[in-house]
PyMOL Python script that loads the backbone (N, CA, C, O; Angstrom):
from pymol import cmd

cmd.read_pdbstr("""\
ATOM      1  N   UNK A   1     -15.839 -10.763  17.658  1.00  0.00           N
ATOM      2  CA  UNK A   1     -15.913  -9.928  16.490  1.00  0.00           C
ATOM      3  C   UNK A   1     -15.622 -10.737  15.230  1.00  0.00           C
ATOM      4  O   UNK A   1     -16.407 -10.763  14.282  1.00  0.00           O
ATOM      5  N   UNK A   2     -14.290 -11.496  15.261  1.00  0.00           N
ATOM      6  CA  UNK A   2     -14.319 -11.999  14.210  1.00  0.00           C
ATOM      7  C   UNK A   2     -15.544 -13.159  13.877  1.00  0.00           C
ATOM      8  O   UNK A   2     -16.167 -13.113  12.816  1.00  0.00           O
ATOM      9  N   UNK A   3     -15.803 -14.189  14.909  1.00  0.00           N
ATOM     10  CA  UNK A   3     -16.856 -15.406  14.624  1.00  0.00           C
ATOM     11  C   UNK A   3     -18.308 -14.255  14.481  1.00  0.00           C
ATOM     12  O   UNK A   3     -19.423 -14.499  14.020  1.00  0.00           O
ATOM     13  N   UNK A   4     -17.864 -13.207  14.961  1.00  0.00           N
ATOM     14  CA  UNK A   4     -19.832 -12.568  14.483  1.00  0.00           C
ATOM     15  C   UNK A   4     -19.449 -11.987  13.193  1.00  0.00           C
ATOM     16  O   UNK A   4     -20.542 -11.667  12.726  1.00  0.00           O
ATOM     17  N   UNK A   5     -18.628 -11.683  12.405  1.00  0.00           N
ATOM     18  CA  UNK A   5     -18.153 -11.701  10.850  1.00  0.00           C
ATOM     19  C   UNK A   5     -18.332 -12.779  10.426  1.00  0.00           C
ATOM     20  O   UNK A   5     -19.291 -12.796   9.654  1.00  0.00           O
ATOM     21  N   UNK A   6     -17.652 -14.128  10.617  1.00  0.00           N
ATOM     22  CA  UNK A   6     -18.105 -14.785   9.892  1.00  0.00           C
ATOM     23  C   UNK A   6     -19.835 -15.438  10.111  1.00  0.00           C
ATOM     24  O   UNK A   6     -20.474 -15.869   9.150  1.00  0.00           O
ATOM     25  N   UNK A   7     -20.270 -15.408  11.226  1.00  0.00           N
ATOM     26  CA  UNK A   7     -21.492 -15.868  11.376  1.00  0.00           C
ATOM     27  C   UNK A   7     -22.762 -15.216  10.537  1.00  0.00           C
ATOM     28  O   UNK A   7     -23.952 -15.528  10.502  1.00  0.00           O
ATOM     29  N   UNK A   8     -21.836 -13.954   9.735  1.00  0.00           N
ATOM     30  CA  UNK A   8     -22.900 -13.173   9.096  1.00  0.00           C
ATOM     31  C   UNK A   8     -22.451 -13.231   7.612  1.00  0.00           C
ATOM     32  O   UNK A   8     -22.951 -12.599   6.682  1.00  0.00           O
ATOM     33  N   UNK A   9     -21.483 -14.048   7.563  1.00  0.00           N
ATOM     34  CA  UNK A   9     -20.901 -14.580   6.227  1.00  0.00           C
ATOM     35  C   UNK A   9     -20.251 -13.731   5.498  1.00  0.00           C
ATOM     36  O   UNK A   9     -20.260 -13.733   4.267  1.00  0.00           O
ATOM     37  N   UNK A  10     -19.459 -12.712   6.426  1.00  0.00           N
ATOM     38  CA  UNK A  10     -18.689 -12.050   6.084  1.00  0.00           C
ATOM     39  C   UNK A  10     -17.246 -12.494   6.505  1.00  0.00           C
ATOM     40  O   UNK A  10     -17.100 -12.640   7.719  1.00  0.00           O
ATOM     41  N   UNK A  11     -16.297 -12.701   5.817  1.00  0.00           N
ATOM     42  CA  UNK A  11     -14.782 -12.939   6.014  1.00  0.00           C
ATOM     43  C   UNK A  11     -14.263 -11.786   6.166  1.00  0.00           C
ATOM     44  O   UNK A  11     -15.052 -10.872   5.925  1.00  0.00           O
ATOM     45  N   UNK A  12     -13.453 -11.542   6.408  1.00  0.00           N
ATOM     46  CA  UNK A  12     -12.683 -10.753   6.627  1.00  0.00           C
ATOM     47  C   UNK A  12     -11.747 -10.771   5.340  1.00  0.00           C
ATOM     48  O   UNK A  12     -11.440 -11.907   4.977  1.00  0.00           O
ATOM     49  N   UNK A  13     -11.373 -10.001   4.788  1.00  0.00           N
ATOM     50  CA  UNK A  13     -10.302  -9.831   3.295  1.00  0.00           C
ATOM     51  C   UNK A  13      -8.931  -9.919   4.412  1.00  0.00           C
ATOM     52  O   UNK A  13      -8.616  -9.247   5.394  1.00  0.00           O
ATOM     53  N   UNK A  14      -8.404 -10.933   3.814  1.00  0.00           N
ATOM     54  CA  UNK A  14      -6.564 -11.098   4.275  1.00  0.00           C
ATOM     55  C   UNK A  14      -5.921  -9.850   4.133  1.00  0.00           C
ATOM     56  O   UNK A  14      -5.342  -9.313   5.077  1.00  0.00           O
ATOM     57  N   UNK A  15      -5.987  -9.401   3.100  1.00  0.00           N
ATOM     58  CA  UNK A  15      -5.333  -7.781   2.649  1.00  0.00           C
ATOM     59  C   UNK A  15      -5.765  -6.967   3.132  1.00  0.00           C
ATOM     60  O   UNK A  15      -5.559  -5.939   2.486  1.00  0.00           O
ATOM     61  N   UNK A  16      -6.731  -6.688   4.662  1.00  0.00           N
ATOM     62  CA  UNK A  16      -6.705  -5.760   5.569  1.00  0.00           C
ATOM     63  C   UNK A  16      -5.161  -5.409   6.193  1.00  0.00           C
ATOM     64  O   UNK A  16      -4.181  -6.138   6.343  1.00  0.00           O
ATOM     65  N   UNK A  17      -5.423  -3.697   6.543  1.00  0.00           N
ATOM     66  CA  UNK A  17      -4.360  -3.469   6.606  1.00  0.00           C
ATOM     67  C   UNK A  17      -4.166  -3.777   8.043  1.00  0.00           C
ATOM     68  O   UNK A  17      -5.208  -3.820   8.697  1.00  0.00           O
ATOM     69  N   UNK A  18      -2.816  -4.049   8.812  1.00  0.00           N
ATOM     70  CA  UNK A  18      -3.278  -4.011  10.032  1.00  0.00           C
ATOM     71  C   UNK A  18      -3.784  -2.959  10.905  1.00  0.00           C
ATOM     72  O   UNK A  18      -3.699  -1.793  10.521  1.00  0.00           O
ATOM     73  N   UNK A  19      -4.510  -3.350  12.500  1.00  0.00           N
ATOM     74  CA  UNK A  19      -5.223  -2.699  13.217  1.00  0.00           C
ATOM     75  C   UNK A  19      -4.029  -1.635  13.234  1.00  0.00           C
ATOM     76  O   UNK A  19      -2.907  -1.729  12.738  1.00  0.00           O
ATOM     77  N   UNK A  20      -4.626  -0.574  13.971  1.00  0.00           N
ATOM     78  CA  UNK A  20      -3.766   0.755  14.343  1.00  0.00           C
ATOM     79  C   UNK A  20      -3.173   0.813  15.726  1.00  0.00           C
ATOM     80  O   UNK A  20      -4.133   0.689  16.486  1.00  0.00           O
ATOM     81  N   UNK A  21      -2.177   0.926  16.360  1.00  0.00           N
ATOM     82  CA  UNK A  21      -2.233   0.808  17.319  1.00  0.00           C
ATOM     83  C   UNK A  21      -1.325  -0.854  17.902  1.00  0.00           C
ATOM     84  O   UNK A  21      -0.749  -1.045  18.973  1.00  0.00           O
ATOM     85  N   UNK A  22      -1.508  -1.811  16.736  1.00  0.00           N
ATOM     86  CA  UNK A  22      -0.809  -2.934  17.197  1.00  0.00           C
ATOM     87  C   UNK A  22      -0.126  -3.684  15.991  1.00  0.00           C
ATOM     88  O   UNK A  22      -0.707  -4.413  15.188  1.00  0.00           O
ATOM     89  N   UNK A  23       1.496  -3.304  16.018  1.00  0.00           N
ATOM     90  CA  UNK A  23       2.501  -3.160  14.856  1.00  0.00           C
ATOM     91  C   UNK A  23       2.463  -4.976  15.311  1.00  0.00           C
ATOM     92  O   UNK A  23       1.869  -5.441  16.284  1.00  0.00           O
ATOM     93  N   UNK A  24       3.014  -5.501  14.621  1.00  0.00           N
ATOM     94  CA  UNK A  24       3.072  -7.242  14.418  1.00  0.00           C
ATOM     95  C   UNK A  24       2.425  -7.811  14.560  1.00  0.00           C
ATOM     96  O   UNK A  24       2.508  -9.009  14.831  1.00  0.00           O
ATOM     97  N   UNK A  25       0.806  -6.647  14.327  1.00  0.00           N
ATOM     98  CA  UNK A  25      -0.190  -7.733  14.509  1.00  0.00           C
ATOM     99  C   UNK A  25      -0.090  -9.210  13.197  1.00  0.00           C
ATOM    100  O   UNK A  25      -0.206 -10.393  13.515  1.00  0.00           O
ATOM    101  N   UNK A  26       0.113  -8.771  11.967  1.00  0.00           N
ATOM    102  CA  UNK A  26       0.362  -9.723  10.962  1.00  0.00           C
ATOM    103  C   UNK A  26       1.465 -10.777  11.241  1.00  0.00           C
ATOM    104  O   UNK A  26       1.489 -12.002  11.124  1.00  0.00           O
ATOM    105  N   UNK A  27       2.094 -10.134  11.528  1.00  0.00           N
ATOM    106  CA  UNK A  27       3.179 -11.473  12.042  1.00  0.00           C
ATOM    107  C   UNK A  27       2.859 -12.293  13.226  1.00  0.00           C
ATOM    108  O   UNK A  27       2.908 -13.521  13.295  1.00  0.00           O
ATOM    109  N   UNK A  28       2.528 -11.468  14.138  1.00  0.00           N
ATOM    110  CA  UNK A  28       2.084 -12.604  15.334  1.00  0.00           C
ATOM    111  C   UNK A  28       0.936 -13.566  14.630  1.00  0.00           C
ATOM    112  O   UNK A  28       0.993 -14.795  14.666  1.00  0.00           O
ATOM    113  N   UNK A  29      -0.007 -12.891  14.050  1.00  0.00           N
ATOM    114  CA  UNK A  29      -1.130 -13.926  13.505  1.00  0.00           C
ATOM    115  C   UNK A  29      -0.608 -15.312  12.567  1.00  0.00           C
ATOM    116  O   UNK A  29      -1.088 -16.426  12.360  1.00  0.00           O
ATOM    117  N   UNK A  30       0.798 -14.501  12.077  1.00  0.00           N
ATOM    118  CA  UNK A  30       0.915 -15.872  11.107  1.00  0.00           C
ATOM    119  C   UNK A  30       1.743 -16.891  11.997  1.00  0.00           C
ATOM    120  O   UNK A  30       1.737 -18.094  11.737  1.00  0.00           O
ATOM    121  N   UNK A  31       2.421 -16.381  13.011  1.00  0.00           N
ATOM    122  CA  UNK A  31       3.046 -17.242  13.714  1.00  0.00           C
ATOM    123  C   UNK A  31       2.051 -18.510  14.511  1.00  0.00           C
ATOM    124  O   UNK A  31       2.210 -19.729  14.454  1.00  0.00           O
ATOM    125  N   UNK A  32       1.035 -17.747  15.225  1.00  0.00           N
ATOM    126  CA  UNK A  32      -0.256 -18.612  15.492  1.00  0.00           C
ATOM    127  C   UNK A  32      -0.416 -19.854  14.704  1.00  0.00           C
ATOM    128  O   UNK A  32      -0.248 -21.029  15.032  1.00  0.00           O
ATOM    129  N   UNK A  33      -0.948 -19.064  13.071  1.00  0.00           N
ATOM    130  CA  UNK A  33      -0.755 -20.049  12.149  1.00  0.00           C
ATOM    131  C   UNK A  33      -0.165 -21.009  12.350  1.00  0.00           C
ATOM    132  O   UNK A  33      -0.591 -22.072  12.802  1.00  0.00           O
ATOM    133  N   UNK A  34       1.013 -20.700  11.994  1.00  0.00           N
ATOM    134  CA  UNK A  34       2.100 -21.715  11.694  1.00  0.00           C
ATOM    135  C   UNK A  34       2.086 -22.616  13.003  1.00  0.00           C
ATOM    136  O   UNK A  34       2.571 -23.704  12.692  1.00  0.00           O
ATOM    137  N   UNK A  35       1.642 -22.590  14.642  1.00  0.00           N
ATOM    138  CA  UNK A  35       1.854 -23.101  15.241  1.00  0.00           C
ATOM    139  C   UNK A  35      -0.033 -24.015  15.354  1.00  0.00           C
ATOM    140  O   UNK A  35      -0.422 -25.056  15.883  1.00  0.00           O
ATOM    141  N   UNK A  36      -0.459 -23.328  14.849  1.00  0.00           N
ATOM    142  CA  UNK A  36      -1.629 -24.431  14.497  1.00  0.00           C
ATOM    143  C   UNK A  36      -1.838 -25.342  13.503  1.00  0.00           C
ATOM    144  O   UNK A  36      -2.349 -26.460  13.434  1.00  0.00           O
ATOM    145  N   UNK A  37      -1.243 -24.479  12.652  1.00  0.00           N
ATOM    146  CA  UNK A  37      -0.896 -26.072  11.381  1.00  0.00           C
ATOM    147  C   UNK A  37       0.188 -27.053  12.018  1.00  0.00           C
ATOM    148  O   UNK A  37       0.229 -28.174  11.512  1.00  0.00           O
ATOM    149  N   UNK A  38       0.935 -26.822  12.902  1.00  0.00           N
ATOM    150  CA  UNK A  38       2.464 -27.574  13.232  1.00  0.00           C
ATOM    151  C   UNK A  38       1.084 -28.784  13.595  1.00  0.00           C
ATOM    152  O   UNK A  38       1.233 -29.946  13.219  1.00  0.00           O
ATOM    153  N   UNK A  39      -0.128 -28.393  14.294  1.00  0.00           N
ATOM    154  CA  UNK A  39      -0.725 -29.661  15.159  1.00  0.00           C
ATOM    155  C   UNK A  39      -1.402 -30.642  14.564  1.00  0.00           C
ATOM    156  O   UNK A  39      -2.539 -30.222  14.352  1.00  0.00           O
ATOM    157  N   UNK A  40      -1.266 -31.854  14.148  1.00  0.00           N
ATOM    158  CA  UNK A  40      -2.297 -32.556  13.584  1.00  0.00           C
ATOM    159  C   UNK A  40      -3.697 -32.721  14.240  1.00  0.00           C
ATOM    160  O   UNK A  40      -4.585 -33.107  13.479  1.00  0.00           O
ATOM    161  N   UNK A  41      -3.965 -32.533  15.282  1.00  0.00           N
ATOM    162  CA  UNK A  41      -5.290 -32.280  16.078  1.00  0.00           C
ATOM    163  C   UNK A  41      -5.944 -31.511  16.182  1.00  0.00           C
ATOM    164  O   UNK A  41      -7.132 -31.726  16.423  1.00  0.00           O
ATOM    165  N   UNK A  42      -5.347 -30.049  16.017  1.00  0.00           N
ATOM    166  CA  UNK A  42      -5.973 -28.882  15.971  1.00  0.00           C
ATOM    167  C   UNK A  42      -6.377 -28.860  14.322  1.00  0.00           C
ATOM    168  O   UNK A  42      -7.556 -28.795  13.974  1.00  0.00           O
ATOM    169  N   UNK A  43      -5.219 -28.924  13.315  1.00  0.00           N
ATOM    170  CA  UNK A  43      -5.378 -28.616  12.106  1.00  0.00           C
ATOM    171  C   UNK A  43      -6.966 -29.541  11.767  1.00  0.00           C
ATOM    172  O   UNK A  43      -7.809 -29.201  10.937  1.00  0.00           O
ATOM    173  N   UNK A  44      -7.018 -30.553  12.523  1.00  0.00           N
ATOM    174  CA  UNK A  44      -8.414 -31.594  11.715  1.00  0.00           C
ATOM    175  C   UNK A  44      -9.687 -30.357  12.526  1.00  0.00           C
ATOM    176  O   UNK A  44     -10.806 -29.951  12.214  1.00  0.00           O
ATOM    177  N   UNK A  45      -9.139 -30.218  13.185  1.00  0.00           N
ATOM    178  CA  UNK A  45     -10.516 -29.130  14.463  1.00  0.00           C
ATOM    179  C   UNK A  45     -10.688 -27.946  12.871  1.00  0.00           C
ATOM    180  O   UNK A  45     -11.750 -27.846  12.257  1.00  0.00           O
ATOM    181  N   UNK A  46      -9.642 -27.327  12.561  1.00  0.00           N
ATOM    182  CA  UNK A  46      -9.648 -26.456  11.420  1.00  0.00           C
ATOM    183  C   UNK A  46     -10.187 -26.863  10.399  1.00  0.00           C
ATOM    184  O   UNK A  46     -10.968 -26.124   9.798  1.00  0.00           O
ATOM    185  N   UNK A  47      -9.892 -28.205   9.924  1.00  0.00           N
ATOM    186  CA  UNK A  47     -10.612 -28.535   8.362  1.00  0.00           C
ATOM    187  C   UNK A  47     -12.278 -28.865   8.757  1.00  0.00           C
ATOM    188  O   UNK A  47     -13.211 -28.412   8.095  1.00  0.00           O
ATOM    189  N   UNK A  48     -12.401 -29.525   9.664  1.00  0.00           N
ATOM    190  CA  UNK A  48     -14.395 -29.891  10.240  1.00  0.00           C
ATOM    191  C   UNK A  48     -14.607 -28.292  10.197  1.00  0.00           C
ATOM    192  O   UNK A  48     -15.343 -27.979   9.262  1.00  0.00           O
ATOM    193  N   UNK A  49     -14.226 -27.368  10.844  1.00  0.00           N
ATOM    194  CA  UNK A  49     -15.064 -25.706  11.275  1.00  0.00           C
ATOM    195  C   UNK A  49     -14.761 -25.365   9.293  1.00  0.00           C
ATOM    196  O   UNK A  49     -15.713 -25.132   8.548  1.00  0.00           O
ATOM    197  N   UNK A  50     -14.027 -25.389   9.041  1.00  0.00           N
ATOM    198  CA  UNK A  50     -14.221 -24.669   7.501  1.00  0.00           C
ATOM    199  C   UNK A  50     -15.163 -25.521   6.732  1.00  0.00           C
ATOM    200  O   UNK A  50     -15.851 -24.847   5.966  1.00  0.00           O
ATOM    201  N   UNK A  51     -15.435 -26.946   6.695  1.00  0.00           N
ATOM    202  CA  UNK A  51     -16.579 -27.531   6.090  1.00  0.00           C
ATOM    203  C   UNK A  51     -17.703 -27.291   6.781  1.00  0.00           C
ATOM    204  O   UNK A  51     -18.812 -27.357   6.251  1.00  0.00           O
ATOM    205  N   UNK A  52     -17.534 -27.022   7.901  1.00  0.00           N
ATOM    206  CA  UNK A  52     -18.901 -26.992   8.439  1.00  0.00           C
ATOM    207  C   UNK A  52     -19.457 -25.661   7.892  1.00  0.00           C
ATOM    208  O   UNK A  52     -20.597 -25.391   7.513  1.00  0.00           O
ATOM    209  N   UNK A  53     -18.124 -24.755   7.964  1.00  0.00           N
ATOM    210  CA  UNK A  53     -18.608 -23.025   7.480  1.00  0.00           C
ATOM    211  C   UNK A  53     -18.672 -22.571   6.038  1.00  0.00           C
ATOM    212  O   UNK A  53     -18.769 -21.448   5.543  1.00  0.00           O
ATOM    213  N   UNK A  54     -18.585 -23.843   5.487  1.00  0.00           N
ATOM    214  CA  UNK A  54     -18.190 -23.621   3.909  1.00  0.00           C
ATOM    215  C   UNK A  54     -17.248 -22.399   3.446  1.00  0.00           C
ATOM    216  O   UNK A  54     -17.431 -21.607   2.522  1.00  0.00           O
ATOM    217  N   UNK A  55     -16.270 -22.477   4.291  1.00  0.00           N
ATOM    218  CA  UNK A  55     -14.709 -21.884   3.775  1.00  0.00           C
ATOM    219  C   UNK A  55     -13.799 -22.685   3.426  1.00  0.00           C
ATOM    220  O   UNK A  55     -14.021 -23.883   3.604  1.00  0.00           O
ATOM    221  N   UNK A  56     -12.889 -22.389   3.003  1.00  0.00           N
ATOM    222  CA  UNK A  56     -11.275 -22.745   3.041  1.00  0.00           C
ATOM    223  C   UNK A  56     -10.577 -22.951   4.117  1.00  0.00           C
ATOM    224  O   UNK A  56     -10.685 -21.959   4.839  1.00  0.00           O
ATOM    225  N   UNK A  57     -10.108 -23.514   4.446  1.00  0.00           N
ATOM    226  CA  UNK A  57      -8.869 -24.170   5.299  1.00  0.00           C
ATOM    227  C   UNK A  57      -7.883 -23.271   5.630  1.00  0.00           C
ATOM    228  O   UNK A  57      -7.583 -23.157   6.818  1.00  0.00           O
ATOM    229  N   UNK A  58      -7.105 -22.353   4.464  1.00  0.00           N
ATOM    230  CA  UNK A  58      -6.708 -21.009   4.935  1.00  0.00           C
ATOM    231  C   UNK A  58      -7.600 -20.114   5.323  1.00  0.00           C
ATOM    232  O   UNK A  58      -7.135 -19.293   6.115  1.00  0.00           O
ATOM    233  N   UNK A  59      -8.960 -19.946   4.990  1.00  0.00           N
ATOM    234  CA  UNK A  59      -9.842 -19.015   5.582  1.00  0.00           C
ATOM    235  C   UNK A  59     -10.043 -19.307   7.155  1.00  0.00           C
ATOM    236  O   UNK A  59      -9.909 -18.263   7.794  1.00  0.00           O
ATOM    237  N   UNK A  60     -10.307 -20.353   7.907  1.00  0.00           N
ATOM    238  CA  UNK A  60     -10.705 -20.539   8.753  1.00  0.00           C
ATOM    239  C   UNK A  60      -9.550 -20.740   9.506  1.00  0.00           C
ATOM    240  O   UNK A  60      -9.928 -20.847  10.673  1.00  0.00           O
ATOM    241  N   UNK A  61      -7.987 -20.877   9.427  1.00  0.00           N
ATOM    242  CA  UNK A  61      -7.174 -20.729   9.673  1.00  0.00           C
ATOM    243  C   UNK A  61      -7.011 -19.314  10.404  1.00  0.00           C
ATOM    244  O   UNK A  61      -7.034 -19.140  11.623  1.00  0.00           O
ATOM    245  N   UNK A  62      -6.894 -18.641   9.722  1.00  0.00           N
ATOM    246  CA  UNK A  62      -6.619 -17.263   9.907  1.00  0.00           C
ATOM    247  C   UNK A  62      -7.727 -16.617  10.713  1.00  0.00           C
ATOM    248  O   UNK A  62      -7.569 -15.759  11.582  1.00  0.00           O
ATOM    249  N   UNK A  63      -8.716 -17.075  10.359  1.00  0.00           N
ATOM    250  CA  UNK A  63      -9.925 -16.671  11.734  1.00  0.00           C
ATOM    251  C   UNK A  63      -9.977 -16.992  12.722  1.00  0.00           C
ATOM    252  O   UNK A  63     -10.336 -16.220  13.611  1.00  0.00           O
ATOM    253  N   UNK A  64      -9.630 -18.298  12.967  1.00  0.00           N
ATOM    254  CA  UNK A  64      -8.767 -18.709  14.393  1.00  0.00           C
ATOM    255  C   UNK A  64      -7.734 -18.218  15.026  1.00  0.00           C
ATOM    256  O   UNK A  64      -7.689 -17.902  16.215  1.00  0.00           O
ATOM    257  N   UNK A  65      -6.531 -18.118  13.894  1.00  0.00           N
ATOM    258  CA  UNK A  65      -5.790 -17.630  14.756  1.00  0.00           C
ATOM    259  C   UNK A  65      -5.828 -15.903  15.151  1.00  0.00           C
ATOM    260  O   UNK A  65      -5.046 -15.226  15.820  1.00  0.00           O
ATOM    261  N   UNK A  66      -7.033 -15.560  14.457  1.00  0.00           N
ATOM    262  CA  UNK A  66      -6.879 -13.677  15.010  1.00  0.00           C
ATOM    263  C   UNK A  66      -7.910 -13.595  15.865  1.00  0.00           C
ATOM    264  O   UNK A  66      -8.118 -12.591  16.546  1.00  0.00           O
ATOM    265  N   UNK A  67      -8.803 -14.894  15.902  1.00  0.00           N
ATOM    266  CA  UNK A  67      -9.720 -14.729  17.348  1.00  0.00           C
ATOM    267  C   UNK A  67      -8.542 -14.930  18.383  1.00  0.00           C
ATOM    268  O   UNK A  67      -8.349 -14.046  19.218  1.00  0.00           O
ATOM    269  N   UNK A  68      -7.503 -16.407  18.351  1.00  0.00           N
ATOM    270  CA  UNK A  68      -6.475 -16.492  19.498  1.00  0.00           C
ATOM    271  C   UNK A  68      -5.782 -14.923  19.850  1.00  0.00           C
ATOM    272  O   UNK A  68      -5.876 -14.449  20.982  1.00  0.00           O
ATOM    273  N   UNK A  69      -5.316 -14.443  19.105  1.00  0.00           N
ATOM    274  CA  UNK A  69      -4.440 -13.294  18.923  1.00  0.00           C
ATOM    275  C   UNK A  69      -5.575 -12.600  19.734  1.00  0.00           C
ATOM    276  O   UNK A  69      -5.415 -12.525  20.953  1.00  0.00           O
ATOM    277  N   UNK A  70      -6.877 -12.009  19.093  1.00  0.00           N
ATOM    278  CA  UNK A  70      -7.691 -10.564  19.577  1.00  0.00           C
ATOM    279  C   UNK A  70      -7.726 -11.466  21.230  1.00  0.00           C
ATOM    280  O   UNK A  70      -7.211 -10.685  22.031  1.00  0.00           O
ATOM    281  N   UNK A  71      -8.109 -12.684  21.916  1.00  0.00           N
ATOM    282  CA  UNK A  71      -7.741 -12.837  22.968  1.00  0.00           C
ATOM    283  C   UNK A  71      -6.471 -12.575  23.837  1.00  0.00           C
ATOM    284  O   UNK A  71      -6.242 -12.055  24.929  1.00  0.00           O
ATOM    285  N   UNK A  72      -5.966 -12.997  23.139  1.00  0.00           N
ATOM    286  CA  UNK A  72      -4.449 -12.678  23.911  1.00  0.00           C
ATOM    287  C   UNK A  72      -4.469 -10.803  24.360  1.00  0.00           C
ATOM    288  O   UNK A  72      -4.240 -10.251  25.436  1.00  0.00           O
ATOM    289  N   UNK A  73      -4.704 -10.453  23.520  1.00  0.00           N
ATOM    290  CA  UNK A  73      -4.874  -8.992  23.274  1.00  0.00           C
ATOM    291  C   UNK A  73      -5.283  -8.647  24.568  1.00  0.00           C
ATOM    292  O   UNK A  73      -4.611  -8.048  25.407  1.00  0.00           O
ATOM    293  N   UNK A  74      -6.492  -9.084  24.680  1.00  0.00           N
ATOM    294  CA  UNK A  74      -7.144  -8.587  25.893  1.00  0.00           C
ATOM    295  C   UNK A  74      -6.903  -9.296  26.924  1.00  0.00           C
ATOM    296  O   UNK A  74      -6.953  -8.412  27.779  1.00  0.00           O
ATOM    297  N   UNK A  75      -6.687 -10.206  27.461  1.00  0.00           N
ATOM    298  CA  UNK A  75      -5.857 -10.882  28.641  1.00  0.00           C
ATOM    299  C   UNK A  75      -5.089 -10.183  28.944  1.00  0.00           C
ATOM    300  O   UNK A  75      -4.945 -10.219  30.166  1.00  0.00           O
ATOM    301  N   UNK A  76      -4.073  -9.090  28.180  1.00  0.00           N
ATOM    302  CA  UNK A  76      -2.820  -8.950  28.409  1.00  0.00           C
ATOM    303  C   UNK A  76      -3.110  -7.300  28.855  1.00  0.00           C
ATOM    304  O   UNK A  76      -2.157  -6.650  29.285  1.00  0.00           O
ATOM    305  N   UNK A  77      -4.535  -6.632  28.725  1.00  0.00           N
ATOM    306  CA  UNK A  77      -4.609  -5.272  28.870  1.00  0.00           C
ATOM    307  C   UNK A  77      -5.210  -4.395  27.695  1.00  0.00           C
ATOM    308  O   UNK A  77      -6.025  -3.486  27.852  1.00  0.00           O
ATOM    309  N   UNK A  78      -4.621  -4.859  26.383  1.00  0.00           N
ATOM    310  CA  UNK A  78      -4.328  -4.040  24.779  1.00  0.00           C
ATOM    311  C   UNK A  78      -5.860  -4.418  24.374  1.00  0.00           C
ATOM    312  O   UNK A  78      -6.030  -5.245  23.477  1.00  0.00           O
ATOM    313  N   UNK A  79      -7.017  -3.798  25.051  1.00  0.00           N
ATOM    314  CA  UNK A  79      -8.423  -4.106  24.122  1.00  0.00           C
ATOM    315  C   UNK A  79      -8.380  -2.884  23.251  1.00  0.00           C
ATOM    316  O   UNK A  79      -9.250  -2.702  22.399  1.00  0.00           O
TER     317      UNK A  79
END
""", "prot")
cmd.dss("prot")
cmd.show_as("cartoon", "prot")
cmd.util.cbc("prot")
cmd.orient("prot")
């Protein structure tokens, strides 16, 4: 869902409210974050996909980590 948003060159606005149904979704996402910027290997994987997608670095950040997150989601049962 999210990569077929952006594949249609739609971002997603940060200031969505969160989903219904799943309270920390914002916090878990930023924690992701924060544990994907911690990586210097992943973070370069992040800066190539945002040039390649002509976004931002926080844009493509955050799309990663709520594709990781909407996975986790469903691994765990919560689609």
């Amino acid at each position: 869902m999210v990569y077929d948003a952006l594949n249609e060159g739609q971002v997603p606005a940060p200031s969505q409210p969160p989903a219904a149904g799943f309270p920390g979704k914002d916090e878990a996402i930023a924690g992701i974050m924060k544990s994907i910027d911690a990586d210097p290997g992943y973070r370069a994987s992040i800066r190539e996909k945002a040039t390649a997608k002509g976004i931002t670095y926080e844009e493509m950040l955050r799309l990663d980590a709520g594709w990781i997150w909407e996975q986790k989601q469903k691994s765990s049962g919560n689609k």
